[in-house]
C-alpha positions in Angstrom: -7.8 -25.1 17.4 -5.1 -25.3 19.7 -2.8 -26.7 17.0 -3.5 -23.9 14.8 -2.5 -21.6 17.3 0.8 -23.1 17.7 1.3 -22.6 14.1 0.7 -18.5 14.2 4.0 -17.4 13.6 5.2 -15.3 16.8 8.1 -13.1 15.4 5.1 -11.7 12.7 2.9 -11.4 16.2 5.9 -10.0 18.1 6.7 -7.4 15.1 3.3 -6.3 14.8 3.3 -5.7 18.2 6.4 -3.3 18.2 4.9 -1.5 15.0 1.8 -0.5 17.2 4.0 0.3 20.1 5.9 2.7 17.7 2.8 4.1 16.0 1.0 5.0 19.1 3.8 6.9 20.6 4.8 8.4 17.6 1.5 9.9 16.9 0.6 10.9 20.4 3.8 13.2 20.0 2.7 15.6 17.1 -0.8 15.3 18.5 -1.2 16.3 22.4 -2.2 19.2 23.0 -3.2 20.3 19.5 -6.8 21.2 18.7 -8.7 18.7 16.8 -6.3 16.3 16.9 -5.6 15.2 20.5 -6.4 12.0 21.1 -5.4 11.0 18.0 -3.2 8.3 19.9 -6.6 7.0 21.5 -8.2 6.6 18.1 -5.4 4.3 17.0 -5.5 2.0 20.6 -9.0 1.7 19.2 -8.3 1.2 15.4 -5.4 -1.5 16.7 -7.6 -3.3 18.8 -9.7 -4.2 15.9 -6.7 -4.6 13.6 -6.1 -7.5 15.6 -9.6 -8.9 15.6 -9.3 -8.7 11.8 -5.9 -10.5 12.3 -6.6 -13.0 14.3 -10.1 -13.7 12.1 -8.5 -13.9 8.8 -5.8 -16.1 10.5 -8.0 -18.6 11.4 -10.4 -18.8 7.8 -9.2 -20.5 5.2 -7.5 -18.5 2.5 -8.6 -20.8 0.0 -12.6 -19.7 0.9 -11.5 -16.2 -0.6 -10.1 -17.7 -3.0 -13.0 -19.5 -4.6 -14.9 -16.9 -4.2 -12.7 -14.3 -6.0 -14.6 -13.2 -9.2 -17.1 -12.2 -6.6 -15.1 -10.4 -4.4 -13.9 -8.4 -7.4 -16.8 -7.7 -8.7 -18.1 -6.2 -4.7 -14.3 -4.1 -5.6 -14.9 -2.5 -8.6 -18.9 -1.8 -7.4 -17.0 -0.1 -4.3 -15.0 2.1 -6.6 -17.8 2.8 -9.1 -20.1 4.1 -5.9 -17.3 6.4 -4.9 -16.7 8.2 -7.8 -20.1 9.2 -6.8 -21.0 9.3 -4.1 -17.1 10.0 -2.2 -16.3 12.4 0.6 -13.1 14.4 -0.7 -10.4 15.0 1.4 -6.5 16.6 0.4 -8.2 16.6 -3.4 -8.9 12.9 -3.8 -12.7 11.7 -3.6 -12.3 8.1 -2.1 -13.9 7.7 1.6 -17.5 6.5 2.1 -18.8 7.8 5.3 -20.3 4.7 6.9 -22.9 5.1 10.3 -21.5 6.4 13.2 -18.7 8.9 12.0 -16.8 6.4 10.5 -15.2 6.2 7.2 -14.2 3.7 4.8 -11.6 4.3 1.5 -12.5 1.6 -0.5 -9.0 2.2 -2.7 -7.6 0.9 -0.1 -9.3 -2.1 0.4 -9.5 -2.9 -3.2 -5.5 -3.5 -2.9 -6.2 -6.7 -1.1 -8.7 -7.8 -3.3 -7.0 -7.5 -6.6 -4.4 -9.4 -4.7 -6.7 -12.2 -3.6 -8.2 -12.3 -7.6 -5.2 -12.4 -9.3 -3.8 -14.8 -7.5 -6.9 -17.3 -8.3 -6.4 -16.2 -11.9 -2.9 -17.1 -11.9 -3.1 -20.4 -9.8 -5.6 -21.9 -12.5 -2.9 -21.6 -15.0 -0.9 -24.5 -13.2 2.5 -23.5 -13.3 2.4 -23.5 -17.2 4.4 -20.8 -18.7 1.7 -17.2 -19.3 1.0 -15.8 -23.0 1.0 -13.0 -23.6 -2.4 -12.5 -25.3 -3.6 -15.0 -23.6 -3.1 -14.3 -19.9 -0.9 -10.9 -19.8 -2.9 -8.7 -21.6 -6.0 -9.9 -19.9 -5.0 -9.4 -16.6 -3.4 -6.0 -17.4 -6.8 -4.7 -18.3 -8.6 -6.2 -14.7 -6.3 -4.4 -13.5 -6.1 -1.4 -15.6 -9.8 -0.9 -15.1 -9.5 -0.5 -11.1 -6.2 2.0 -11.5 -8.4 4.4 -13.9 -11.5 4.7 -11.5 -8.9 5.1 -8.6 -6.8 7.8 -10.8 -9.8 9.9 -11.5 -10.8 10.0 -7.7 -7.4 11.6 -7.3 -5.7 9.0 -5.7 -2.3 8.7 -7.8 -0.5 6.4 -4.7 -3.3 3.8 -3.8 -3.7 3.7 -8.0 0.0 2.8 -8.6 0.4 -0.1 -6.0 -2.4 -1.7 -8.8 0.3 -1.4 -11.1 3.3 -2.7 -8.4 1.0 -5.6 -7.5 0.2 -6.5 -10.7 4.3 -6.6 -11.7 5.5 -8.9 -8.3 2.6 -11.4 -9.4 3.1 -11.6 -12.9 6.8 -12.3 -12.2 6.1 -15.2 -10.2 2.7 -16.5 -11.8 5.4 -17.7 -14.6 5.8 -15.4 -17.1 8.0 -15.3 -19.8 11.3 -14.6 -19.4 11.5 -12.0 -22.5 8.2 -10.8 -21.9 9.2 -9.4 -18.7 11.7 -8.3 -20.2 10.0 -6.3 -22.9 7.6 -5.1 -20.2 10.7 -3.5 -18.2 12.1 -1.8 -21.3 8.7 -0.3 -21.9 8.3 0.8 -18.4 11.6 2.0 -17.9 11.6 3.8 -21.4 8.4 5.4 -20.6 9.8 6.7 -16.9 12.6 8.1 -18.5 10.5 9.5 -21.2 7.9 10.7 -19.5 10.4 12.4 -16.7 12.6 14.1 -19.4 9.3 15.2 -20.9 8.1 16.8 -17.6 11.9 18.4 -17.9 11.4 19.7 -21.0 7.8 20.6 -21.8 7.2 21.6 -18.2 4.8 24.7 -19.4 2.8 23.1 -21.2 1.8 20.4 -19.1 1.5 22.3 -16.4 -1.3 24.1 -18.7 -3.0 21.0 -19.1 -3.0 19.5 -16.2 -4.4 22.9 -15.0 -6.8 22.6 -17.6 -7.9 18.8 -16.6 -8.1 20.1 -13.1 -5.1 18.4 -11.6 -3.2 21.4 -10.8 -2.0 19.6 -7.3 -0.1 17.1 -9.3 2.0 19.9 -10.4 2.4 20.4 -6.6 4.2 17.0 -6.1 6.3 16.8 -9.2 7.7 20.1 -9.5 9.4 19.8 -6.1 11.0 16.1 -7.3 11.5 17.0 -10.5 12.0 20.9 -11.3 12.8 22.1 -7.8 14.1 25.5 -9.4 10.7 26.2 -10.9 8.2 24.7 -7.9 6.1 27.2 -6.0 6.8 27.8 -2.4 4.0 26.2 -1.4 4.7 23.2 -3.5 8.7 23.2 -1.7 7.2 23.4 1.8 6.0 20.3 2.8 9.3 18.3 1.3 11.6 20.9 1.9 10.3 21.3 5.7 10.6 17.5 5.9 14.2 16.8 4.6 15.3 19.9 7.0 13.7 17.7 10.0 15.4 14.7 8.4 18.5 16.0 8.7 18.4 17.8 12.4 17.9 14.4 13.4 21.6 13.2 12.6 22.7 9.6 14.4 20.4 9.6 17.3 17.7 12.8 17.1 16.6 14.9 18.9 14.9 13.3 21.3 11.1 12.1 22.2 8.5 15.5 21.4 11.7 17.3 21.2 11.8 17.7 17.3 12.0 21.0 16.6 10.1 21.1 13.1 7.1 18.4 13.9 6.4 20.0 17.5 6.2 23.2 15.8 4.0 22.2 13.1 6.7 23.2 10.1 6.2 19.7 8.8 2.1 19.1 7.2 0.8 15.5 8.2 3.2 14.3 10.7 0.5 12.0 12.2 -0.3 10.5 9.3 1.6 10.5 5.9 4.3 12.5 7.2 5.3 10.2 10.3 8.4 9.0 9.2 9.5 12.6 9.6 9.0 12.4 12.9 10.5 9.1 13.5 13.9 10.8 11.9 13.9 13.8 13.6 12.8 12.5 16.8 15.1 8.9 16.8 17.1 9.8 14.6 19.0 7.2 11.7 19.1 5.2 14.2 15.3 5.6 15.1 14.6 5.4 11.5 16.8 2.0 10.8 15.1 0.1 13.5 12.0 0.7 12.2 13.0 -0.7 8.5 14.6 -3.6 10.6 11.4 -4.3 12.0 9.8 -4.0 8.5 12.3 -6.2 7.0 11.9 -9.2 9.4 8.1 -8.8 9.3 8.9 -9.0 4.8 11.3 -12.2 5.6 8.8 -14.0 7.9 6.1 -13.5 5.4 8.6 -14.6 2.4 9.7 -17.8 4.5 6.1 -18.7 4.8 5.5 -18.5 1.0 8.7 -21.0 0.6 7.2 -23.4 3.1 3.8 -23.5 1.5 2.7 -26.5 -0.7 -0.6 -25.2 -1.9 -0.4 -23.0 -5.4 -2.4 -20.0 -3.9 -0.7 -19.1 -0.9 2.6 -18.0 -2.6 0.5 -16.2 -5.1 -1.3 -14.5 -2.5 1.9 -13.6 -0.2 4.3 -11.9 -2.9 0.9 -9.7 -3.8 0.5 -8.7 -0.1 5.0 -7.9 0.3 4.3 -5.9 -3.4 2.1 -4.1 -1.7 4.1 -3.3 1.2 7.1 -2.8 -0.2 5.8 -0.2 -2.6 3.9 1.9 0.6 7.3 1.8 2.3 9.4 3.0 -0.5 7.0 5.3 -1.8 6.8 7.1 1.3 9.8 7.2 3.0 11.0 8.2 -0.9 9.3 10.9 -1.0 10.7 12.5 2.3 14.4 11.9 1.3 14.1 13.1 -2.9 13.9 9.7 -4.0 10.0 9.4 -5.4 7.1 12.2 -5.8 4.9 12.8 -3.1 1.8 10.9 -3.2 -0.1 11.0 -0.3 0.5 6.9 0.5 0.5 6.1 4.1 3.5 4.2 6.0 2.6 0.9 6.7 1.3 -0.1 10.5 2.1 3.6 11.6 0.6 6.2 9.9 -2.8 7.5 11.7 -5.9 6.0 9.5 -8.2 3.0 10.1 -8.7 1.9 6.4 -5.1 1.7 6.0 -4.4 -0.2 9.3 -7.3 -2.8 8.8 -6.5 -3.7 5.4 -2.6 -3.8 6.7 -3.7 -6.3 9.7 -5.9 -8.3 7.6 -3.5 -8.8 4.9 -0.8 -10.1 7.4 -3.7 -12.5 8.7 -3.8 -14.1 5.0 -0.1 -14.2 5.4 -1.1 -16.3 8.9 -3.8 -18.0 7.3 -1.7 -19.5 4.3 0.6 -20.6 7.3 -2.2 -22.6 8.9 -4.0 -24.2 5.8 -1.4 -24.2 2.6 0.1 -27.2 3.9 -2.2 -29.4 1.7 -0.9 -29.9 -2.2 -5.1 -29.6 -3.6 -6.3 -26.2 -3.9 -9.7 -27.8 -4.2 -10.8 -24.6 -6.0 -14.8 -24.4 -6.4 -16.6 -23.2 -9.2 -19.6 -20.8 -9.2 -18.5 -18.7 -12.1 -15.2 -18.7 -11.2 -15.0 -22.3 -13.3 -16.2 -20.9 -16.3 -14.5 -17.6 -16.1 -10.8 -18.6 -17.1 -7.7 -16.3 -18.4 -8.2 -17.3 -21.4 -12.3 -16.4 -21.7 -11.4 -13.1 -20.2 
């Protein structure tokens, strides 16, 4: 035991720690005082403190346990999903929280990002390094993971539906694919952004009728202020506009610790949550806001270094899942607060307000650990239930 804790990585401990410190403070700034949510800060002491336990017990099980057992654990995912759809609490328009005993909630879209991770990567790692066909292997995998990103896009949930898709990309890239197959995939996807956006442009009416019609009028809501600023509703400007104001007043160094003029006066919607970045900017600054990707970046380098380092075939697989993951979140909403991506409703990584979001974070960095501490052998010693007899190629 006490070698294994020598092995825990300490700048991933150190970073982790830093992100909390910056969380905490950052939400108990656009939440004292306010009805309903003071305390807020409290909540995520409490939703850290079993982060960690999550952490620290991941750390110490053995990836390659999960790994074994993956068709299961999929199978638990999808069954999550399914009893959503019916049985979901909706919140901001998307069904997808399960209210569990004791007040608390679950998202299980959320959590199903760590397991398609963990069962794609024991798809992939049965293949052996051999090259993937496309038939064969791509095509299969796409629909595993198509299915998910459907159940998830009818509940509502367009961000936690797309980091399917981002996950799916990073591990396909380095489960071995084909060099003009991912080529060809990029064209498509590129082609079909560019298509689909020009579309949007062009045909903006009429799909606003039928997404209207479809009931997803509050799509319109986030694409018309990326895309067709001149023809968005007010309400649809507000929350983006509001933010890139705040963004702005910042400058180099902000305006100071709750002394941001737009988050203290509520201008900006969701500043304890999806919207926290805003507050980091106005608040801290660029400088603020590039010491907090510094501290994203090293925690992404740390985990890449440890993927490099390992010798079993999972742990890699497993790693460039969980910084796909993370490096969409980031992106995605930082993006959307600076014109660069729609607004989704994703949460920042390790500082938005939310438990779902901050377990699953903790837990995935505690695979990261866990590959660390037992993907130094070379035999994956992969078991079988179904698993054996459920290849790529049978799906």
């Amino acid at each position: 035991m006490l070698q294994k804790i020598k092995k825990i990585d300490g700048a991933i401990v150190v970073v982790l720690l830093l992100l909390m410190v910056v969380s905490i403070f950052a939400i108990y700034s656009v939440t004292h005082g306010r009805e309903k949510l003071d305390g807020h800060h409290i909540r995520m002491m409490m939703y850290y403190a079993i982060g960690f336990v999550a952490f620290i017990g991941m750390t110490f099980l053995d990836y390659r346990i999960l790994v074994k057992y993956a068709i299961y654990i999929y199978l638990f995912g999808i069954g999550m999903l399914v009893l959503v759809s019916f049985l979901g609490e909706t919140k901001n328009n998307a069904q997808g929280w399960l209210t569990l005993p004791g007040g608390l909630s679950l998202q299980p879209a959320e959590l199903f990002k760590l397991i398609l991770i963990l069962f794609l990567a024991a798809m992939l790692v049965r293949k052996n390094k051999s090259k993937l066909l496309f038939w064969r292997d791509v095509v299969p995998l796409g629909l595993l993971t198509l299915f998910p990103f459907l159940i998830v896009l009818t509940q509502n949930d367009l961000g936690n539906a797309l980091s399917y898709v981002v996950i799916l990309a990073g591990l396909l890239w380095i489960g071995n694919i084909k060099y003009t197959h991912a080529l060809i995939g990029l064209v498509i996807v590129a082609s079909s952004a560019i298509a689909g956006i020009m579309s949007y442009i062009h045909y903006h009416d009429e799909i606003k009728t039928f997404l209207t019609d479809i009931g997803r009028s509050h799509w319109i809501e986030r694409f018309d202020p990326w895309l067709v600023p001149e023809k968005a509703t007010e309400k649809a400007k507000y929350h983006t506009t509001n933010a890139r104001i705040a963004i702005a007043s910042g400058g180099m160094s902000g305006d100071g610790y709750m002394k941001g003029d737009s988050v203290q006066t509520n201008r900006v919607p969701y500043t304890y949550s999806d919207s926290i970045f805003v507050q980091i900017a106005e608040e801290f600054g660029f400088v603020g806001a590039a010491l907090l990707l510094l501290l994203y970046f090293i925690l992404i380098h740390r985990m890449i270094l440890i993927a490099l380092e390992c010798k079993d075939r999972a742990g890699p697989f497993l790693i460039v899942g969980i910084v796909a993951m993370m490096l969409y979140q980031i992106f995605e909403n930082i993006g959307a607060f600076i014109g660069l991506m729609p607004l989704t409703g994703i949460t920042l990584p390790f500082i938005s307000f939310g438990g779902t979001s901050l377990l699953i974070n903790m837990a995935s960095i505690g695979l990261v650990m866990s590959v660390r501490l037992h993907g130094q052998h070379e035999e994956e010693d992969l078991p079988d239930p179904i698993i054996n007899h459920v290849s790529v190629k049978s799906v």
